[in-house]
N, C-alpha and C positions, 0 to 999 in steps of 0.2 A: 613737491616739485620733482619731476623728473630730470633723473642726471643724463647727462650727455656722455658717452663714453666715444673717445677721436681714435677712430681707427689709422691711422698715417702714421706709429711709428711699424707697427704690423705688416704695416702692406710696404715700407722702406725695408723694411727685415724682409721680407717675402722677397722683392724686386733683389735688392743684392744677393741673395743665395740665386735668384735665377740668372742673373748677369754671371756669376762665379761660374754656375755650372753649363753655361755655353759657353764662356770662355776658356774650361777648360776640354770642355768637347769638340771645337776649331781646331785650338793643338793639339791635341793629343793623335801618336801617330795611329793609322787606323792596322789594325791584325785580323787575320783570317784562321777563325779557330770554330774549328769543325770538331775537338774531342766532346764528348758524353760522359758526364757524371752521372752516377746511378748509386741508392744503397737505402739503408735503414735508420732509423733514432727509433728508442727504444725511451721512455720517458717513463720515469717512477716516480712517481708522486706520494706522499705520506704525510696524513694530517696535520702532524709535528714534526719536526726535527729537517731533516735533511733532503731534500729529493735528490734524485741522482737520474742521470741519463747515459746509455752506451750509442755512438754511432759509429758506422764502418759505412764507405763509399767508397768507390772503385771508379778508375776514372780511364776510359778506351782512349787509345789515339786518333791520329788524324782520321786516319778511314776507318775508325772502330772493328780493325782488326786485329789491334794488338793491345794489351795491357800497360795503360803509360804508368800510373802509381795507384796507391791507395790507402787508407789510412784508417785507423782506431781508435776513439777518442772516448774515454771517460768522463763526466763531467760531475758536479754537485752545485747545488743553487742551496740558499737558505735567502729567506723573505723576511729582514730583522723589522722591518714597518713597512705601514704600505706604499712609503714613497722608493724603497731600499733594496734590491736586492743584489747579493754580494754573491760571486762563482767562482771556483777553480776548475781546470779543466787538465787533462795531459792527454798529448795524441801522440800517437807514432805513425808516421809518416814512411812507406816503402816506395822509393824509384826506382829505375834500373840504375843507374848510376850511382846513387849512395839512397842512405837508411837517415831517417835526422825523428828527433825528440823535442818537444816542447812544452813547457808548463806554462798553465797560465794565469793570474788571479785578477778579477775585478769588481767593478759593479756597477750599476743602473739603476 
């Protein structure tokens, strides 16, 4: 005997994340952002153990004439199963205005 599988909790999941994200696209106020991100990720991968990633992006201002920030970020991934994987990351961030630091840990 073939099973019947009901799709309607799926598609009530599916509908309320789209009701969510047009109700938060009405409000939200709208901005006029013309800067450009631009840069690199650099991704090391290795059989075993740890991979690691470097990236640096640079971000122009309004009329991409002048250097708004920019930033360099370390990172490490390890894959403990294959539903798992766990990262720390630390970036240093430059504006004109102030320098700031931040670590990070998680995982997916």
């Amino acid at each position: 005997m073939k099973q019947v599988i009901e799709n309607r909790p799926l598609f009530s999941l599916g509908l309320g994340c789209l009701l969510l994200l047009l109700s938060s696209t009405v409000t939200a106020e709208t901005t006029t952002d013309s800067a450009l991100w631009g840069g690199g990720l650099f991704l090391f991968e290795r059989d075993k153990g740890l991979d690691y990633s470097v990236e640096y992006q640079i971000r122009l201002g309004d009329h991409m004439s002048s250097l708004s920030s920019h930033f360099l970020e370390f990172a490490g991934y390890r894959k403990t199963n294959p539903s798992l994987l766990l990262y720390g990351a630390y970036r240093y961030t430059r504006r004109p205005d102030h320098d700031e630091s931040r670590l990070v840990f998680g995982g997916f």
